[in-house]
Phi, psi and omega in degrees: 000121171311189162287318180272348188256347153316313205281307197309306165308335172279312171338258181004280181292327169311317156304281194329301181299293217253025167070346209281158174290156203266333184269015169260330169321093126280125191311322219263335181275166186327061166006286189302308196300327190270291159273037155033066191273169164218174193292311157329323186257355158287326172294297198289353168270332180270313153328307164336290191298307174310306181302316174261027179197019138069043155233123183283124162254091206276154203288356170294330182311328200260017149322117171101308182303087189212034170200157275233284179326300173329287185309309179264024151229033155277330194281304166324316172313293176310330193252036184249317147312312174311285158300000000 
């Protein structure tokens, strides 16, 4: 799977799950800040994330982690690893 077709699948869901306008996803913005994460919607991103690309994220992963960009090449990563 390319990048672009990562970002797209997260995007996606990420509309759906966390409710958000599509046109606040921007690489450069806040993760958190943007979709109003809590301790509660991380579990539930990582639940997604596990479904929708058969990978686990542990809470170290999201060390570092703080734009829209970060998170997708943590996924990249994961699924790079992975294969």
């Amino acid at each position: 799977m390319n990048k672009a077709a990562i970002i797209e699948k997260i995007n996606g869901f990420l509309i759906e799950e966390f409710e958000v306008d599509g046109d606040d996803i921007q690489p450069d913005a806040i993760l958190k800040d943007t979709l109003q994460l809590d301790s509660l919607d991380y579990v539930d991103l990582v639940v997604s994330i596990e479904s929708n690309f058969g990978v686990k994220l542990v809470e170290v992963d999201f060390v570092g982690i703080s734009t829209f960009q970060t998170f997708y090449d943590l996924i990249e990563n994961k699924l790079k690893v992975k294969a």
